[in-house]
PDBQT receptor file of N, H, CA, C and O in Angstrom, charges set to zero:
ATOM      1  N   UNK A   1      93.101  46.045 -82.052  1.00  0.00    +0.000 N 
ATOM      2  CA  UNK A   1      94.356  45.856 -82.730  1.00  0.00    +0.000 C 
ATOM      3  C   UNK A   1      95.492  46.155 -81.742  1.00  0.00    +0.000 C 
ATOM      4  O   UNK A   1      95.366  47.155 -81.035  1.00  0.00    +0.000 OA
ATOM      5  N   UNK A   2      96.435  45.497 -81.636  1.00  0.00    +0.000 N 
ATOM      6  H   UNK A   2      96.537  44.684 -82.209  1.00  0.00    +0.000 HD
ATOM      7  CA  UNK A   2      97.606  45.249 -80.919  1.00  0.00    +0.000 C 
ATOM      8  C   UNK A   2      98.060  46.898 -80.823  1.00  0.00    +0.000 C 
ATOM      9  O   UNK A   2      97.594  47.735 -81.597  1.00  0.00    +0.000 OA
ATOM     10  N   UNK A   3      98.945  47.191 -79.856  1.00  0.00    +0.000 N 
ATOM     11  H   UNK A   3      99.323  46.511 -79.228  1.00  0.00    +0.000 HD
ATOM     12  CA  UNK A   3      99.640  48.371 -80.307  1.00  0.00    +0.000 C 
ATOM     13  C   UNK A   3     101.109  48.388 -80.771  1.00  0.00    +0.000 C 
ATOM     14  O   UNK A   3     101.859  48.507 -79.802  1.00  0.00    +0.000 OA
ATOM     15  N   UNK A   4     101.747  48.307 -81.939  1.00  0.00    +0.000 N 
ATOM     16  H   UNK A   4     101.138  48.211 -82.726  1.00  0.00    +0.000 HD
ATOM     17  CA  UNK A   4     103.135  48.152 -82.253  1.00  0.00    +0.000 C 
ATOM     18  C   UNK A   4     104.083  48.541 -81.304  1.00  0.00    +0.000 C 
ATOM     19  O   UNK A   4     103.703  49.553 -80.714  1.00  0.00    +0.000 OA
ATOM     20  N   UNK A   5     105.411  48.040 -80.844  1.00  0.00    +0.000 N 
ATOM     21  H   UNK A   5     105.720  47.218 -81.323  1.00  0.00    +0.000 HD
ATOM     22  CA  UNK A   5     107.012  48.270 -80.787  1.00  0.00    +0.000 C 
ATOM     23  C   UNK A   5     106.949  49.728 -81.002  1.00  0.00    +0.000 C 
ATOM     24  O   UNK A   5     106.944  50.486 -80.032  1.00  0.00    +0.000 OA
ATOM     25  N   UNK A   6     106.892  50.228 -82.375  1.00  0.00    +0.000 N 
ATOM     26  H   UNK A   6     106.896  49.613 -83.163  1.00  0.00    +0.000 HD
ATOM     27  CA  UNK A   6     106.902  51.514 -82.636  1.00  0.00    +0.000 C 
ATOM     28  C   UNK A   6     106.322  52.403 -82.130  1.00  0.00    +0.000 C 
ATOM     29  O   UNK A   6     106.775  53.381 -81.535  1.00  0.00    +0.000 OA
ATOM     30  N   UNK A   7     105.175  52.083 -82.361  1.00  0.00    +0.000 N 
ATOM     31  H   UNK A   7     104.807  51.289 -82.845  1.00  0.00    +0.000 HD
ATOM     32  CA  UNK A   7     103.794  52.989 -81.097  1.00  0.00    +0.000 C 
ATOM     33  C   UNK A   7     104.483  53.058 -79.635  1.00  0.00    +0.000 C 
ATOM     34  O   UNK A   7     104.698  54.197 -79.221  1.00  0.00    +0.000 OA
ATOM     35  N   UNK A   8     104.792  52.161 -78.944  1.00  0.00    +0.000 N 
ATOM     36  H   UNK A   8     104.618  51.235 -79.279  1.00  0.00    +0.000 HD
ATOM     37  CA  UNK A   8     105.379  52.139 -77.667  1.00  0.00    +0.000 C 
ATOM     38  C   UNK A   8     106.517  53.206 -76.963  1.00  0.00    +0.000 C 
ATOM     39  O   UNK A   8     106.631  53.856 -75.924  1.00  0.00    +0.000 OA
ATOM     40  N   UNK A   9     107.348  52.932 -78.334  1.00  0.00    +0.000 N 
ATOM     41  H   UNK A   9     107.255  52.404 -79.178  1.00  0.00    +0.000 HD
ATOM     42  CA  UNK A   9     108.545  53.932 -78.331  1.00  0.00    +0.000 C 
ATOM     43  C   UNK A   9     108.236  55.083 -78.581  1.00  0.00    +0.000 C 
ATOM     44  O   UNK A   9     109.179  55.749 -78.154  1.00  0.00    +0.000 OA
ATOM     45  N   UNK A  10     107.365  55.871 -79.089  1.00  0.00    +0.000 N 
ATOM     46  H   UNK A  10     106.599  55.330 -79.436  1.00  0.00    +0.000 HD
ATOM     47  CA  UNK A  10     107.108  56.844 -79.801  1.00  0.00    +0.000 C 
ATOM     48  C   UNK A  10     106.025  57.416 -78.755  1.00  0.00    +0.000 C 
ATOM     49  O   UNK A  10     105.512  58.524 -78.907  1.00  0.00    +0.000 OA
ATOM     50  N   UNK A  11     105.770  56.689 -77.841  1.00  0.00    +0.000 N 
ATOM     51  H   UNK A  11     106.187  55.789 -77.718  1.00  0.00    +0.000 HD
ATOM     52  CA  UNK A  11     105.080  56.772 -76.561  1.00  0.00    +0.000 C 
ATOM     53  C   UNK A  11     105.940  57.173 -75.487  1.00  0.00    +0.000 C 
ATOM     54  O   UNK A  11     105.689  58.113 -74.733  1.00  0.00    +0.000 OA
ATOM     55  N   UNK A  12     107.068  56.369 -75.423  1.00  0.00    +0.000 N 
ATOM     56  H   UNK A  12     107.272  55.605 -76.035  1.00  0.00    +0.000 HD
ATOM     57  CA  UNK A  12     107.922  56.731 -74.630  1.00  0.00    +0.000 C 
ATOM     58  C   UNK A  12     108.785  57.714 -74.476  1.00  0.00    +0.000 C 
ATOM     59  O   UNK A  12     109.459  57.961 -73.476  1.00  0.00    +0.000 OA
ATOM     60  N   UNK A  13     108.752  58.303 -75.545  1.00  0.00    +0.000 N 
ATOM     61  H   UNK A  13     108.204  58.102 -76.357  1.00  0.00    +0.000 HD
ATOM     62  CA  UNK A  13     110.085  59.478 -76.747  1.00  0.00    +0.000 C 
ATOM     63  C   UNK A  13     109.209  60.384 -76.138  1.00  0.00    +0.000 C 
ATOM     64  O   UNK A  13     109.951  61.114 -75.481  1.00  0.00    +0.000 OA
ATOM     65  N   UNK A  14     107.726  60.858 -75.938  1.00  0.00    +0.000 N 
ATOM     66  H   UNK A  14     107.123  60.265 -76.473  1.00  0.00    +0.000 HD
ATOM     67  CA  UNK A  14     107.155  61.520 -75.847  1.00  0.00    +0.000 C 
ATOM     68  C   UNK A  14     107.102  62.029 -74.377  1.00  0.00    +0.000 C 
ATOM     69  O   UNK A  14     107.291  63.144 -73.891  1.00  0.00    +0.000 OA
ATOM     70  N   UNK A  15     106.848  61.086 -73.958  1.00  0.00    +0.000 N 
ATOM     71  H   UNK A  15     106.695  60.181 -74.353  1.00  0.00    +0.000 HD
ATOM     72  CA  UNK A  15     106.582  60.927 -71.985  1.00  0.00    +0.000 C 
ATOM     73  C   UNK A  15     107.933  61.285 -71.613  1.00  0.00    +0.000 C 
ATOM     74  O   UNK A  15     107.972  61.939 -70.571  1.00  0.00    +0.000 OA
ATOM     75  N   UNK A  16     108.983  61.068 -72.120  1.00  0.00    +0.000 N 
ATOM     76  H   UNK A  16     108.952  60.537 -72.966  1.00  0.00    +0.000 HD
ATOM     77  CA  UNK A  16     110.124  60.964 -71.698  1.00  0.00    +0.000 C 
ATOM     78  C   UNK A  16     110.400  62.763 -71.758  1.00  0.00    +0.000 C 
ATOM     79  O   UNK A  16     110.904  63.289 -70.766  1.00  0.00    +0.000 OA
ATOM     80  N   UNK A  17     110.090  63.490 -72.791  1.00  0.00    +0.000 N 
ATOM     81  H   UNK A  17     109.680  63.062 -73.597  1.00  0.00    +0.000 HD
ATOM     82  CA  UNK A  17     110.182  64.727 -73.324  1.00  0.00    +0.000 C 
ATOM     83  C   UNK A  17     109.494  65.679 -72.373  1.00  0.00    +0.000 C 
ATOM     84  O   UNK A  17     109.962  66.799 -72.169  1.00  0.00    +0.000 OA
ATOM     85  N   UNK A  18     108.354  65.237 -71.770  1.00  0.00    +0.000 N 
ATOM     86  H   UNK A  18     107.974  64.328 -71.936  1.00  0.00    +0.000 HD
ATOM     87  CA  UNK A  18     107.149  65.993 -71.426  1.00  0.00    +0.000 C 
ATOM     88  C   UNK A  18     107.779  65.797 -69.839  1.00  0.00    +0.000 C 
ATOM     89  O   UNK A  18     108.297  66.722 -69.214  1.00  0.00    +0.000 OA
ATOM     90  N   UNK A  19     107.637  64.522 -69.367  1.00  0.00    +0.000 N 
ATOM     91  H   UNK A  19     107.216  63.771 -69.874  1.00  0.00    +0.000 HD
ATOM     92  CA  UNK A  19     107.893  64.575 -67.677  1.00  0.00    +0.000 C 
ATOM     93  C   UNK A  19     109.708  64.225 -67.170  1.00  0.00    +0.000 C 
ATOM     94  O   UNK A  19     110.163  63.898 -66.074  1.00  0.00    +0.000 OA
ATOM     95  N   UNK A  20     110.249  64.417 -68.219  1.00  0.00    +0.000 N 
ATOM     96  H   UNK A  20     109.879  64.683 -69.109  1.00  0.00    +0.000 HD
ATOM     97  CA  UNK A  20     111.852  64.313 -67.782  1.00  0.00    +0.000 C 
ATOM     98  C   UNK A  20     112.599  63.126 -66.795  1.00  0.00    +0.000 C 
ATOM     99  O   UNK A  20     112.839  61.918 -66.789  1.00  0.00    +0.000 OA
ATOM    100  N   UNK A  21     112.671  63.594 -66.479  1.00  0.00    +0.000 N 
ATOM    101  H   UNK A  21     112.476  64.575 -66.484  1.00  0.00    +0.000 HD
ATOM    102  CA  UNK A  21     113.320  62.498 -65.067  1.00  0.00    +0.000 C 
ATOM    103  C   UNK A  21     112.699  61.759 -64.400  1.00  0.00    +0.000 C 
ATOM    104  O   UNK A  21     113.182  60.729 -63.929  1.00  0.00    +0.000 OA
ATOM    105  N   UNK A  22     111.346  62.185 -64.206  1.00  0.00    +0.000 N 
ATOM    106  H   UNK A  22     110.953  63.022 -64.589  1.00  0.00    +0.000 HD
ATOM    107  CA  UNK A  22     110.029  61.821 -63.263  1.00  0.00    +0.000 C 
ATOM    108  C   UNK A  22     109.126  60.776 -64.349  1.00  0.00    +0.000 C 
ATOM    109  O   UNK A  22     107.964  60.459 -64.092  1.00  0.00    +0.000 OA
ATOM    110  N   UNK A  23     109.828  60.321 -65.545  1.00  0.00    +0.000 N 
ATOM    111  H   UNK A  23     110.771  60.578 -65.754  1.00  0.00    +0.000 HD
ATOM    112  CA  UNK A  23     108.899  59.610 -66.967  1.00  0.00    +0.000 C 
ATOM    113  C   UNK A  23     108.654  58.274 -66.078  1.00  0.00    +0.000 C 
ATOM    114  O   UNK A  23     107.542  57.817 -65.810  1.00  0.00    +0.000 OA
ATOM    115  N   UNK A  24     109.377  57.961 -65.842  1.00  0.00    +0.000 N 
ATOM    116  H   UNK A  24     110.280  58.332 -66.060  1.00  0.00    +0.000 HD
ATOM    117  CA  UNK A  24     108.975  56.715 -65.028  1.00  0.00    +0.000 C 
ATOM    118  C   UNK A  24     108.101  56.640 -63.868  1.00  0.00    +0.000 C 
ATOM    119  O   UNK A  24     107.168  55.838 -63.820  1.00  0.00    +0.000 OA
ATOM    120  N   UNK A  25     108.359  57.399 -62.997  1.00  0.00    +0.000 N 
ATOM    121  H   UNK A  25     109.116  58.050 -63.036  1.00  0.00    +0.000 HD
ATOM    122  CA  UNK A  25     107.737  57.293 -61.761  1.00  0.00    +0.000 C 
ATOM    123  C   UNK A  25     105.967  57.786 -62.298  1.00  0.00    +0.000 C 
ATOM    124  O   UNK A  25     104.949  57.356 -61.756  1.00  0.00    +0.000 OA
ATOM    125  N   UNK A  26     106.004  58.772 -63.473  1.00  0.00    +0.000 N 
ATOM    126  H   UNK A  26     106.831  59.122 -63.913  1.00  0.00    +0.000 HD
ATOM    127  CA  UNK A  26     104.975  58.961 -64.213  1.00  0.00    +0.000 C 
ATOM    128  C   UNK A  26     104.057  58.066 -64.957  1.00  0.00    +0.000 C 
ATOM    129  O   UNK A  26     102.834  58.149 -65.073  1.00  0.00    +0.000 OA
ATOM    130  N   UNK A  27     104.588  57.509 -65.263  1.00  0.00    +0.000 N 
ATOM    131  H   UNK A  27     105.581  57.442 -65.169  1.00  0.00    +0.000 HD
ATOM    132  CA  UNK A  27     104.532  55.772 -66.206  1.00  0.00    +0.000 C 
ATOM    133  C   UNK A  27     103.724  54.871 -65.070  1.00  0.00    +0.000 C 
ATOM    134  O   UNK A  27     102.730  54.216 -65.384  1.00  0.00    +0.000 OA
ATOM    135  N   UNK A  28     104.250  54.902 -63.712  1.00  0.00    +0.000 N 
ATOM    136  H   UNK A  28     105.058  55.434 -63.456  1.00  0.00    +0.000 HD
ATOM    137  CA  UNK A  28     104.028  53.883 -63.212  1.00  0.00    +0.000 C 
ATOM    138  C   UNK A  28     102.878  54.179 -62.047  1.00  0.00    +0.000 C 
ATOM    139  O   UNK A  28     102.555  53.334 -61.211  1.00  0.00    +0.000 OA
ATOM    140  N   UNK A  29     102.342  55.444 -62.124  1.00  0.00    +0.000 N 
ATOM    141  H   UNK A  29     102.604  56.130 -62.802  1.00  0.00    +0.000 HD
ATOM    142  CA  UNK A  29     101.117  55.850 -61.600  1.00  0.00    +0.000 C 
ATOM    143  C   UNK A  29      99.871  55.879 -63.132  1.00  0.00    +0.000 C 
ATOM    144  O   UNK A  29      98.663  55.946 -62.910  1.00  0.00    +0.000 OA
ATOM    145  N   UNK A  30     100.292  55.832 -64.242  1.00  0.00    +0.000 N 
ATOM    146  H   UNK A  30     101.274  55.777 -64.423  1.00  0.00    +0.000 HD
ATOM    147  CA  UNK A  30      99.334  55.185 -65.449  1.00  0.00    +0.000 C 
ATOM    148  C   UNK A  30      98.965  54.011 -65.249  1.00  0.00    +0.000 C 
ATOM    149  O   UNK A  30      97.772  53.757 -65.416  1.00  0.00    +0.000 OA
ATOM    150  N   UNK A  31      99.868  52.974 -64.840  1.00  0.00    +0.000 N 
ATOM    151  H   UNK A  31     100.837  53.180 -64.705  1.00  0.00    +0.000 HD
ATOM    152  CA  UNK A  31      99.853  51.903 -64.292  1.00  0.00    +0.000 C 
ATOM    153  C   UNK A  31      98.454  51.367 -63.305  1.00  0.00    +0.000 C 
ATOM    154  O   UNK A  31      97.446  50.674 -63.440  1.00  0.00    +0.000 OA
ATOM    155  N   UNK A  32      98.993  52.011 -62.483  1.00  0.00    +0.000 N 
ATOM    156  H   UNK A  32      99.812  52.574 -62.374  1.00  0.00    +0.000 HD
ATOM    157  CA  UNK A  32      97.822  52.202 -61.393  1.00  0.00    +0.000 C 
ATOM    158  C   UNK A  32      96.461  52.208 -61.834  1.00  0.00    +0.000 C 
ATOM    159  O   UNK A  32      95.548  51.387 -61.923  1.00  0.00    +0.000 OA
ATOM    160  N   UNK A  33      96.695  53.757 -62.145  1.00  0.00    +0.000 N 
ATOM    161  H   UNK A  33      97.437  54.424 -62.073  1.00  0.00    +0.000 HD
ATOM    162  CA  UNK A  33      95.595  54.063 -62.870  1.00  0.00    +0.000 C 
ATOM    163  C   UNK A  33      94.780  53.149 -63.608  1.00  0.00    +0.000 C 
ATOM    164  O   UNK A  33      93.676  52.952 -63.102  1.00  0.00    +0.000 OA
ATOM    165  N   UNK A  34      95.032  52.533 -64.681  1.00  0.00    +0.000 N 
ATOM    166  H   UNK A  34      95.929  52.693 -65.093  1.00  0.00    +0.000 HD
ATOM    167  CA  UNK A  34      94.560  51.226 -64.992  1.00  0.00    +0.000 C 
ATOM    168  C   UNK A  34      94.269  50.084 -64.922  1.00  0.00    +0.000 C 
ATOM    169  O   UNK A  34      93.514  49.464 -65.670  1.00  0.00    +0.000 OA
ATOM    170  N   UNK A  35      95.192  49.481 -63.471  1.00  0.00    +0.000 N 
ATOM    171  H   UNK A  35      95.806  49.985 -62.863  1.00  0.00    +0.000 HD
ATOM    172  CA  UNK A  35      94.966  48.665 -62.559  1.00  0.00    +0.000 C 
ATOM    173  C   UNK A  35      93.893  48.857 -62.039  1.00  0.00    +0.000 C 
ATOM    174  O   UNK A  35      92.992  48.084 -62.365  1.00  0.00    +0.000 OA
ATOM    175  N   UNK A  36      93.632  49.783 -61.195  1.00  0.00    +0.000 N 
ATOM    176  H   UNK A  36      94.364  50.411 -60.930  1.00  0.00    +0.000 HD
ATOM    177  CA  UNK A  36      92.283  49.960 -60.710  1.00  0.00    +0.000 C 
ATOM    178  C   UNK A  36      91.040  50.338 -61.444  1.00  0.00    +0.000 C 
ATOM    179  O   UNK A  36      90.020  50.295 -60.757  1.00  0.00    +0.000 OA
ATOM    180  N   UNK A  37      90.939  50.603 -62.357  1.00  0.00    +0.000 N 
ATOM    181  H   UNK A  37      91.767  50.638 -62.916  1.00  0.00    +0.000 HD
ATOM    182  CA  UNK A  37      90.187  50.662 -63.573  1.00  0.00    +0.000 C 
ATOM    183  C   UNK A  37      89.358  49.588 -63.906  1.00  0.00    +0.000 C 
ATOM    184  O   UNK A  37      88.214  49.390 -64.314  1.00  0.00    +0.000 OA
ATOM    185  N   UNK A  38      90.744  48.725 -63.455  1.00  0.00    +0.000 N 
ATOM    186  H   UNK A  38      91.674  48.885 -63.123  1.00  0.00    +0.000 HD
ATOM    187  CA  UNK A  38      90.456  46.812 -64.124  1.00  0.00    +0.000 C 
ATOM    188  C   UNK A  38      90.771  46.926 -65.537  1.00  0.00    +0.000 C 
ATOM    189  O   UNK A  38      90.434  46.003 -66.280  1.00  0.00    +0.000 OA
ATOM    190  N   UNK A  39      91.402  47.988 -66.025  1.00  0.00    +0.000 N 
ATOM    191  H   UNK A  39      91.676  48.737 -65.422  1.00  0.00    +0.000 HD
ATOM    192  CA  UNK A  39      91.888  47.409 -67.693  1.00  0.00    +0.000 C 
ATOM    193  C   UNK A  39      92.877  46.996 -67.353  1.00  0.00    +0.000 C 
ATOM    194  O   UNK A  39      93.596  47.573 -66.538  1.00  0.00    +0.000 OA
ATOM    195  N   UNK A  40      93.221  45.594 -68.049  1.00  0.00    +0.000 N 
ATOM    196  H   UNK A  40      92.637  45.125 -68.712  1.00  0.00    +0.000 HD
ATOM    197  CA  UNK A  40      94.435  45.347 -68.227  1.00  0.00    +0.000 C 
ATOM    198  C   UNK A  40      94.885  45.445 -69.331  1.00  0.00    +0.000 C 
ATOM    199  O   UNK A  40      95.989  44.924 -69.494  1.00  0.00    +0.000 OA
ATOM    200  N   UNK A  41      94.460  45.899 -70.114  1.00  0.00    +0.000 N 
ATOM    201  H   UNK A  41      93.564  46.323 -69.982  1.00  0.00    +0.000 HD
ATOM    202  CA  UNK A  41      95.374  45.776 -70.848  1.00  0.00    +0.000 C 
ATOM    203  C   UNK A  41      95.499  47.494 -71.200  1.00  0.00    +0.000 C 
ATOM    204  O   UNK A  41      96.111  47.515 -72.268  1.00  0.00    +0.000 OA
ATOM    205  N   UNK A  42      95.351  48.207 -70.999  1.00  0.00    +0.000 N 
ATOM    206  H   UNK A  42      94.854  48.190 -70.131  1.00  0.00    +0.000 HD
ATOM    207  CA  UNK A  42      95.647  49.676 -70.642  1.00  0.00    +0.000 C 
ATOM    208  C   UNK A  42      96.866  49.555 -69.858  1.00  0.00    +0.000 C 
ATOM    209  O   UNK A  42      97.857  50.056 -70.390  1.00  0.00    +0.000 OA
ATOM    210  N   UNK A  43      97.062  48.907 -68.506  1.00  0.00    +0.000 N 
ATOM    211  H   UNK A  43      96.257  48.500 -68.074  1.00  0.00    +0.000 HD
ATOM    212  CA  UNK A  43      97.951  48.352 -67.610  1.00  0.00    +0.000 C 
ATOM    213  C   UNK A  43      99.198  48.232 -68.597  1.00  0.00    +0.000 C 
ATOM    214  O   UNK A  43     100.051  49.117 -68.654  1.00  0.00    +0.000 OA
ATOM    215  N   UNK A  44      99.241  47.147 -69.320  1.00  0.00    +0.000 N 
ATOM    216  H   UNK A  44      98.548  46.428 -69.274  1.00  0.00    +0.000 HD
ATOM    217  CA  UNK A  44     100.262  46.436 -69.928  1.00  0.00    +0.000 C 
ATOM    218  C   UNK A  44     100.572  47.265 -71.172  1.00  0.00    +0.000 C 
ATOM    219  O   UNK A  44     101.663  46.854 -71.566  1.00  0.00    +0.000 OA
ATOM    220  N   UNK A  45     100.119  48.280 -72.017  1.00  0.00    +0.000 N 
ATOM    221  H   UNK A  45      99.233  48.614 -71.697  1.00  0.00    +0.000 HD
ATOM    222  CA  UNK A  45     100.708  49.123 -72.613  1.00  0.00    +0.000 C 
ATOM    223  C   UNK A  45     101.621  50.318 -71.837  1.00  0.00    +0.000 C 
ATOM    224  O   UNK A  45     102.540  50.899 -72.414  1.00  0.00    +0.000 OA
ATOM    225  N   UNK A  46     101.234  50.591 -70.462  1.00  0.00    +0.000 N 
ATOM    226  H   UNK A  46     100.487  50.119 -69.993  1.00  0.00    +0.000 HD
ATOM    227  CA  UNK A  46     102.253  51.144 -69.428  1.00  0.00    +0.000 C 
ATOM    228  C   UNK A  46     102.870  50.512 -69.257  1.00  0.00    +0.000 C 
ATOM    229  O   UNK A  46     103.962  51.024 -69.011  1.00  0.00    +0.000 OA
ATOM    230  N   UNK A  47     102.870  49.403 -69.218  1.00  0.00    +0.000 N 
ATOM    231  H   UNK A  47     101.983  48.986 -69.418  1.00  0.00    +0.000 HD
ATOM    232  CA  UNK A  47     104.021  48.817 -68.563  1.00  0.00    +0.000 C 
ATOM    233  C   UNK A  47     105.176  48.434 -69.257  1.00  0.00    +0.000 C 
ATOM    234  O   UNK A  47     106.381  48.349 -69.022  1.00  0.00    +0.000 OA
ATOM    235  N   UNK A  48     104.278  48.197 -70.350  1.00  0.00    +0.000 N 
ATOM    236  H   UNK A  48     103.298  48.266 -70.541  1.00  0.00    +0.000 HD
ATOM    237  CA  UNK A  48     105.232  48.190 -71.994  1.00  0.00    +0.000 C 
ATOM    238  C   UNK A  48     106.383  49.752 -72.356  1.00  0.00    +0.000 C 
ATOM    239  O   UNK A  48     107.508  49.854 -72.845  1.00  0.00    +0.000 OA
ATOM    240  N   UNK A  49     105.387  50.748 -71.820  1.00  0.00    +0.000 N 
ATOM    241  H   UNK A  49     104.473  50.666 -71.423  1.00  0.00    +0.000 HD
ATOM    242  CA  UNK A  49     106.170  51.678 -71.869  1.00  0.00    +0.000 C 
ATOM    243  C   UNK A  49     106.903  52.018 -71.453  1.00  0.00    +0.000 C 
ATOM    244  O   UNK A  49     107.838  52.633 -71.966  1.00  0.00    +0.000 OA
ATOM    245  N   UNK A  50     106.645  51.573 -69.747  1.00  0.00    +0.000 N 
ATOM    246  H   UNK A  50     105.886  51.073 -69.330  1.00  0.00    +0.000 HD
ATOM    247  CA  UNK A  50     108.099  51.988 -69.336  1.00  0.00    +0.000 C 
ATOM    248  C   UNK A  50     109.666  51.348 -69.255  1.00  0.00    +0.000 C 
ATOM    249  O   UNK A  50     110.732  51.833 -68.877  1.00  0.00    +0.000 OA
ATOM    250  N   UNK A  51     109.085  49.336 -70.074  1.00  0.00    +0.000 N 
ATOM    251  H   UNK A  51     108.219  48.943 -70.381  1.00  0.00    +0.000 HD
ATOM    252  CA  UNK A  51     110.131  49.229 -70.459  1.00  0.00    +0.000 C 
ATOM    253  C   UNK A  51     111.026  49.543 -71.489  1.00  0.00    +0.000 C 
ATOM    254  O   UNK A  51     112.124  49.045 -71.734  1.00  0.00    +0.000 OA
ATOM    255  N   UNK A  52     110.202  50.741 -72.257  1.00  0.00    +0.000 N 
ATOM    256  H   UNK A  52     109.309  51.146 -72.058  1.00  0.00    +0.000 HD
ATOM    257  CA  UNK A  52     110.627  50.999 -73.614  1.00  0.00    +0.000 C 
ATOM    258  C   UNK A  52     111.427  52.610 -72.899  1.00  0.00    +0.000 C 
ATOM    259  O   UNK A  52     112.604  52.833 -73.180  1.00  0.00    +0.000 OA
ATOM    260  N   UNK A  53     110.864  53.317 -72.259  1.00  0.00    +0.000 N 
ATOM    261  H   UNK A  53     109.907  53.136 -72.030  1.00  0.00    +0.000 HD
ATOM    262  CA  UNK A  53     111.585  54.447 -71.162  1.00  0.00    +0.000 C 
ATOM    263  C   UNK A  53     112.945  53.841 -70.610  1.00  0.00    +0.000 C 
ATOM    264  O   UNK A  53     114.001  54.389 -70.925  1.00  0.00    +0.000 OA
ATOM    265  N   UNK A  54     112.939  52.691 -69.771  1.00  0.00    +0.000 N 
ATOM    266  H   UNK A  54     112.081  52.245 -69.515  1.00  0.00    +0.000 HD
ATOM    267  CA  UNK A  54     114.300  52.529 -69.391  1.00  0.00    +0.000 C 
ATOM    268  C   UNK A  54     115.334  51.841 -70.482  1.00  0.00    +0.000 C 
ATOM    269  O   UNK A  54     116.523  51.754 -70.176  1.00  0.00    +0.000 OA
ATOM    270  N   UNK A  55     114.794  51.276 -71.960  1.00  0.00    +0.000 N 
ATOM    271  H   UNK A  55     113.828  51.346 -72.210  1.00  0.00    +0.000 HD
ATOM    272  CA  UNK A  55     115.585  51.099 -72.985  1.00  0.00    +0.000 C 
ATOM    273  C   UNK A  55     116.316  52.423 -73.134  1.00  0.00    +0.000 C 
ATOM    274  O   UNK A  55     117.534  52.492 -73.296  1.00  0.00    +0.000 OA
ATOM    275  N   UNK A  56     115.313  53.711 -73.055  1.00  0.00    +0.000 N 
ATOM    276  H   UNK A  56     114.323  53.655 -72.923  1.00  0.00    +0.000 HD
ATOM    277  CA  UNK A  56     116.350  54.755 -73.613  1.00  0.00    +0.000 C 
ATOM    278  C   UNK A  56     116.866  55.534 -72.961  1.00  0.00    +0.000 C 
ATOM    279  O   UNK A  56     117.206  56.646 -73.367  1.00  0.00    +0.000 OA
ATOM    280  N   UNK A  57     117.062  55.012 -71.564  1.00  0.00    +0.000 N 
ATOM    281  H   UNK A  57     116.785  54.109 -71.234  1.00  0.00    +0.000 HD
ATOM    282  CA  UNK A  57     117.346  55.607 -70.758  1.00  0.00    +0.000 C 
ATOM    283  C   UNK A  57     119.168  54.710 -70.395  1.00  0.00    +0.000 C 
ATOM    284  O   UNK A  57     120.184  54.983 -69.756  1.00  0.00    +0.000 OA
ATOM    285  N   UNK A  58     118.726  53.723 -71.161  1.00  0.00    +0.000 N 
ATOM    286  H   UNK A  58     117.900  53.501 -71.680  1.00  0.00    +0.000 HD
ATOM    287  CA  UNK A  58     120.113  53.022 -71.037  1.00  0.00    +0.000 C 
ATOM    288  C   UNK A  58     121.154  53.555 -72.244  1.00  0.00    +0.000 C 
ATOM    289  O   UNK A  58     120.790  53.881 -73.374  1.00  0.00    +0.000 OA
ATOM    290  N   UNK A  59     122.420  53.567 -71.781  1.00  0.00    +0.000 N 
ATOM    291  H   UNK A  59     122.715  53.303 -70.863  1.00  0.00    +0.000 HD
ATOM    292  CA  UNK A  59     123.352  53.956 -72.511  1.00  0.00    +0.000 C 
ATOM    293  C   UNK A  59     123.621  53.276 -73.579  1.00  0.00    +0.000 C 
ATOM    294  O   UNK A  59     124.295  52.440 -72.977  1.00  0.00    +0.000 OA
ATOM    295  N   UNK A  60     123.661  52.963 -74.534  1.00  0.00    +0.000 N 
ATOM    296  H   UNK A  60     123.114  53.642 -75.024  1.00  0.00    +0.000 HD
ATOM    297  CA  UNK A  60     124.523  52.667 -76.271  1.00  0.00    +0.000 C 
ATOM    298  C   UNK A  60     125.468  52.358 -75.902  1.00  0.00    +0.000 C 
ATOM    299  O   UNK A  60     125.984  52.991 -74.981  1.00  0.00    +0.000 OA
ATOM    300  N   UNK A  61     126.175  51.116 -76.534  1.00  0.00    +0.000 N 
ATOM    301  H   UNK A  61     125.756  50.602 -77.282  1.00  0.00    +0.000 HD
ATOM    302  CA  UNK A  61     127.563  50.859 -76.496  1.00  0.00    +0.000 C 
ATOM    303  C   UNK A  61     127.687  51.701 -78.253  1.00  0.00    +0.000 C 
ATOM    304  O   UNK A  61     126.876  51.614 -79.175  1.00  0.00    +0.000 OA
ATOM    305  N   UNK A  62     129.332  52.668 -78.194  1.00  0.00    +0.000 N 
ATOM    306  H   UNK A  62     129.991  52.739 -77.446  1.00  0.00    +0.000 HD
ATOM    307  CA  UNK A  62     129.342  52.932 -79.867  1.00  0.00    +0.000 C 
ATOM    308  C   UNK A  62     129.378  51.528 -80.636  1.00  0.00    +0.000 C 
ATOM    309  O   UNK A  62     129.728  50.409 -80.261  1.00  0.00    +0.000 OA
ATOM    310  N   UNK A  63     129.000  51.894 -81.561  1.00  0.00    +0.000 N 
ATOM    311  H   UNK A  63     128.715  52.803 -81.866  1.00  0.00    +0.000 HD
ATOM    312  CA  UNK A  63     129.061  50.260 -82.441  1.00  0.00    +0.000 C 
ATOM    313  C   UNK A  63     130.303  50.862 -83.913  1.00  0.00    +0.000 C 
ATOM    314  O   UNK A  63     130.281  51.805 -84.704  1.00  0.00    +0.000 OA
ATOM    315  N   UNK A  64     130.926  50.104 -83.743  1.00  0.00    +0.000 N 
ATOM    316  H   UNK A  64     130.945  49.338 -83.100  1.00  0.00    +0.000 HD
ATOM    317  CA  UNK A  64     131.805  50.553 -85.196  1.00  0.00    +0.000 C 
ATOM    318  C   UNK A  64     131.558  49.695 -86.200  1.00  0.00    +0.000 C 
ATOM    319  O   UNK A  64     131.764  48.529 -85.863  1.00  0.00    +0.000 OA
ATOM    320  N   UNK A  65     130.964  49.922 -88.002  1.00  0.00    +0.000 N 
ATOM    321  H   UNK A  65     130.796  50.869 -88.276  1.00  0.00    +0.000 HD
ATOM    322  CA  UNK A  65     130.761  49.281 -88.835  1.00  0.00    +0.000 C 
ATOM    323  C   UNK A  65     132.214  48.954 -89.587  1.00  0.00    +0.000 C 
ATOM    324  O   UNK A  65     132.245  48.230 -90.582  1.00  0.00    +0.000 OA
TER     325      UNK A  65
């Protein structure tokens, strides 16, 4: 079964909490890790993650309703 958007983020919220500043560079030795493994698709949920890490790592414009 696929892993949700949500799952991803909630992946990332986490990693992001645990390795701080270093979430990425962290992220992208999981990467590896699974690359050489030969999963890919282990691979591509990292990789998923860390585009979901630099989503929240990007700033918000305020939004006014």
């Amino acid at each position: 079964m696929p892993i949700s958007d949500l799952e991803i983020f909630q992946t990332a919220k986490l990693w992001a909490d645990r390795h701080g500043d270093d979430a990425i560079l962290e992220a992208r030795k999981m990467v590896t890790h699974f690359q050489q493994l030969g999963d890919r698709d282990g691979a591509d949920v990292w990789l998923r993650t860390i585009l979901a890490l630099e989503t929240l790592r990007t700033p918000q414009p305020n939004r006014l309703s």
